[in-house]
N, C-alpha and C positions, 0 to 999 in steps of 0.2 A: 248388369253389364255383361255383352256378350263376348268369348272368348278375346274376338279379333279388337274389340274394343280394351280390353284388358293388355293386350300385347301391345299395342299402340302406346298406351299409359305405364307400359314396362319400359317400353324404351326412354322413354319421356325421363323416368324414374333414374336408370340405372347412369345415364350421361349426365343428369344433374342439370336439365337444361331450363332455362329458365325467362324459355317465351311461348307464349300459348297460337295453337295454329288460327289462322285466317280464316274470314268465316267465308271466304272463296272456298275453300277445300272443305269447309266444311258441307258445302252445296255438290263438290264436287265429289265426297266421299260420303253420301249419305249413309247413315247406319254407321258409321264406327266413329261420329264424335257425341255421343250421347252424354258422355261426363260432364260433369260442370266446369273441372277442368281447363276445359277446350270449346269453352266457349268465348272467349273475349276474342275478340278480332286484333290481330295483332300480325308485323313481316315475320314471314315464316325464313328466320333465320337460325335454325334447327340444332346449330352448335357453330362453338368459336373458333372462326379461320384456320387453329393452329393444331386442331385437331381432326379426324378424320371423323366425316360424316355417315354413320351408319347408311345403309340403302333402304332401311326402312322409310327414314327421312327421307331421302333424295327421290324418294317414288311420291310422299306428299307434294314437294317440291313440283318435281315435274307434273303431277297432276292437277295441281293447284295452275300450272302455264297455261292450262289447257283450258280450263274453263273461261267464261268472259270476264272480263274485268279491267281497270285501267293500268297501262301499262307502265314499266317503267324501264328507261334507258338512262344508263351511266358511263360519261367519258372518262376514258383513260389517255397516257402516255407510254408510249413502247420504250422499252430500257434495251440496250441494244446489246451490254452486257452487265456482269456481277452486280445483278439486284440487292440491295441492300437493306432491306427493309419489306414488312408484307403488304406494303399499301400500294409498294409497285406489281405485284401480283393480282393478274385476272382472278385467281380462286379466293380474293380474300373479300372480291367485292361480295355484298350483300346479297342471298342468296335467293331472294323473291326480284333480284331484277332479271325481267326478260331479255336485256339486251345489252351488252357494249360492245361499245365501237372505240379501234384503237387507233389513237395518231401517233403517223410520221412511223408505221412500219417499213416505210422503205429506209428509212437508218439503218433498221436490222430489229432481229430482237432477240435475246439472249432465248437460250435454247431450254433450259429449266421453263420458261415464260413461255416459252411455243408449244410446249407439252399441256401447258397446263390449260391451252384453248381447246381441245381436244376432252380435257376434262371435265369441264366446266359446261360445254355441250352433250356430254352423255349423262355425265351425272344429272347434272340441274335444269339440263335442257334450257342451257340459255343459249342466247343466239349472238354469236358475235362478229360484228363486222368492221373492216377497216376501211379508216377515214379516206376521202380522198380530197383534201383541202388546195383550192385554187389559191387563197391569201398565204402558205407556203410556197406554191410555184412562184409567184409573183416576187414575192420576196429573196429566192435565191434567184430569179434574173436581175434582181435590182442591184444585189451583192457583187454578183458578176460584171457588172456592167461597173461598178465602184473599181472591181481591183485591175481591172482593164485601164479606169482613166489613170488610177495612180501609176500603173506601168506604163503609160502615155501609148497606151494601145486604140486603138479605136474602138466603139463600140459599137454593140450590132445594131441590125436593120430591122424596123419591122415584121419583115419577112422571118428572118432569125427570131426574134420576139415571141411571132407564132407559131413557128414550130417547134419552140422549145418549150412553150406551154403545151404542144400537144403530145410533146415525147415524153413529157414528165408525167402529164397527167397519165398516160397509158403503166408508166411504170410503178405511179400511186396504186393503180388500177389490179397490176397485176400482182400484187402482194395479198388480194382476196385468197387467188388459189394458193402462193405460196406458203400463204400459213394455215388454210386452211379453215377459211370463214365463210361464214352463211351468208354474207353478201358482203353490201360495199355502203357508207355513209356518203352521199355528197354535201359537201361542207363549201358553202360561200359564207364568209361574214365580215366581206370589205365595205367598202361605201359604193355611191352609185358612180363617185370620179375617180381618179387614180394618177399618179405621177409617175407608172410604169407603161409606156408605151402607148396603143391605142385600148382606153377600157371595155370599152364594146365590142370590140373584134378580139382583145385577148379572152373577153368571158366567152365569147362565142363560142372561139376555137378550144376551150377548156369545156363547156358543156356539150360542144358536137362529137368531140372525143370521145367522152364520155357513154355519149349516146350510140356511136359507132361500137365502141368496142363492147357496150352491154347487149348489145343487139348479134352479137356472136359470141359471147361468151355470160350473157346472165338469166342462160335456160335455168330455172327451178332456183334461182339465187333472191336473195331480197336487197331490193334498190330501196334508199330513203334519203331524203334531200334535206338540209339543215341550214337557217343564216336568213339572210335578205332575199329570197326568191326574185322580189320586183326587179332586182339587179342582173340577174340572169335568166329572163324571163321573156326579151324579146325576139330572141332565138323562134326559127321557127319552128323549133322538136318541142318547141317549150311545154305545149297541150296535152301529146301525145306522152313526152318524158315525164311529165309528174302526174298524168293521171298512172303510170305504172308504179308508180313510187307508194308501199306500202303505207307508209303516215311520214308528214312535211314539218317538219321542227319546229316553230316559231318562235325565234329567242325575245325571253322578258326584259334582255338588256338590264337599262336604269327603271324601268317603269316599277314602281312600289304598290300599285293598286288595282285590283281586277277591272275597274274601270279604264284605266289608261294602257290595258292591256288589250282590253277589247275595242279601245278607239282606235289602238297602232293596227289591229286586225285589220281592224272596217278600210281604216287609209292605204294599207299594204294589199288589198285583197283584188288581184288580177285574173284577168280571162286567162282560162287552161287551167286554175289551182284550184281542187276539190275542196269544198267546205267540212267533209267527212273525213277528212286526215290529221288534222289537227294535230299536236303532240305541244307539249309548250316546255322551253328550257331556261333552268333559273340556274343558278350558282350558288355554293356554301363559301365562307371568306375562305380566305387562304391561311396558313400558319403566319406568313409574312406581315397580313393585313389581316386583323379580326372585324374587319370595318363590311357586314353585309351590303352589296352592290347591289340595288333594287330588289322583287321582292322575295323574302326566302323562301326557302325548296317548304319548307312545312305551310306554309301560307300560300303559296301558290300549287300546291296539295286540296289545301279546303275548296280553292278557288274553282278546280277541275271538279273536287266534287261534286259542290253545286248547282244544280240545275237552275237555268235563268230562260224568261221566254222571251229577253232580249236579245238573245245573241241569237245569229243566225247560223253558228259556226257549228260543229263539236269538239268536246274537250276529252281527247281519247287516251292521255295520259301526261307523265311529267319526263324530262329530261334534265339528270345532274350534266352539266358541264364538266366541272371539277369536281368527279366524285373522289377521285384518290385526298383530294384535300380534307374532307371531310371523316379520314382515318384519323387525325388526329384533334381525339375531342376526350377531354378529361373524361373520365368514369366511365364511356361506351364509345367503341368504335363507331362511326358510319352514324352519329346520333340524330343528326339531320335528315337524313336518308331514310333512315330505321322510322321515324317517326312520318316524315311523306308517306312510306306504305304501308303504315297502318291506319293514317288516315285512306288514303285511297283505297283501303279493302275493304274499311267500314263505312267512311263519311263523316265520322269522327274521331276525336285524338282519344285512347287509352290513357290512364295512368301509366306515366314512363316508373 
């Protein structure tokens, strides 16, 4: 074993840490995983949330981002103050994900929590971006327009309708720069009709918004579109806006089986949306509901890694919806999560 191999299995040693690196990094660091060691493929989550991670670590980490591989993306919720808990913290997500994207920063977000996005990109080199959700806007015009008729006020017009989908969206928008994220999430996941004003014209004006204000302010930033596409899609930017879009979300919803995942593909798959973007997002229950909503994140893990010469798509990674839910799992934090990316580093599941 040579020196640098030796110091690597020092660190390994002296933190007590007790997961073996990904055999991505082990491609990406050739010559210093020679041990037997470090050889299982396994999420390179290098020590526990609550402690501070060496930089030894945090340099496999980030070079582990760098190589190819499938990626992965985890949603959170922005806490606007006094976090209580580390499950509300960006630094506690699992440390092999590339990406999260935060909702509903424009509430606010506590200031402890806004430091720590800043962290989490230098150290781990994750990339995180905030949400910009149309099924939010829609929903506080709809509230609005409720407390209006109880105070026997009138309610707005059309007119009003779209331009307050377009002034919100802008102010979703602009929470990328003020907290200081590598881009923006676009988030539709209503239906194709709507009992909020006109649906076609309010997605319009929520995705030309969009389009406008990326178009001046998303030099060197990453756009990614998430939800029912087909519903926002008959815009004319629609071709032009998603082919810039780094990778296009496709949620598993209810669907339980790689089959019926790949038929919603086939039915949903529209002119202008790149078959090379692919990302697919499944959910872990909640502490509320232990009741798994179609198929789980470790299952639809294998699914991605499978190579099929049916599909005409690709599968270029997983998305937790609710990853902060999945902090609370007897014996291991993140156990659903931890377990999708060590399938998706290998192709297969490790001894947990």
């Amino acid at each position: 074993m040579n020196r640098t191999q030796h110091e690597m299995k020092h660190i390994m040693n002296i933190q007590k840490f007790n997961v073996k690196a990904a055999a991505a990094v082990a491609a990406a660091v050739a010559g210093l995983c020679g041990c037997s060691d470090w050889t299982r493929p396994e999420a390179l989550d290098l020590a526990p949330a609550s402690q501070e991670t060496p930089e030894e670590a945090l340099a496999l980490i980030r070079a582990f981002k760098q190589t190819p591989h499938k990626v992965m993306i985890l949603g959170m919720d922005a806490v606007s103050d006094n976090p209580v808990a580390r499950w509300q913290h960006p630094s506690s997500m699992p440390d092999s994900a590339d990406y999260i994207y935060i909702r509903n920063l424009k509430g606010g977000l506590d200031a402890v929590l806004a430091s720590e996005i800043g962290a989490v990109q230098s150290g781990k080199g994750t990339k995180v971006l905030a949400d910009v959700d149309y099924v939010a806007i829609e929903n506080a015009w709809d509230e609005l327009q409720k407390m209006k008729e109880e105070a026997g006020e009138t309610t707005g017009t059309q007119e009003e309708f779209l331009a307050f989908i377009s002034e919100q969206t802008r102010l979703q928008l602009e929470c990328m720069n003020a907290y200081g994220c590598d881009g923006v999430m676009i988030s539709y996941t209503g239906s194709a009709s709507s009992t909020v004003g006109d649906p076609v014209q309010g997605r319009s004006a929520y995705i030309n918004a969009v389009y406008d204000w990326w178009n001046s302010n998303g030099a060197g930033k990453i756009i990614m579109a998430r939800g029912y596409l087909l519903n926002i899609a008959s815009v004319d930017v629609a071709e032009e806006f998603f082919g810039q879009c780094r990778y296009l979300i496709h949620l598993v919803g209810t669907k339980t089986s790689a089959g019926s995942v790949a038929s919603d593909i086939f039915t949903n798959t529209i002119m202008g949306v790149p078959s090379d973007k692919y990302v697919f997002e499944a959910t872990v229950p909640t502490p509320s509901d232990i009741t798994q909503i179609g198929m789980s994140v470790p299952d639809a893990a294998k699914w991605i890694s499978a190579s099929s010469e049916t599909e005409d798509f690709e599968k270029l990674g997983l998305c937790v919806e609710n990853a902060q839910d999945d902090y609370f799992r007897i014996g291991r934090n993140y156990a659903d999560i931890r377990r999708a990316i060590t399938i998706l580093n290998s192709g297969t599941e490790a001894a947990q």
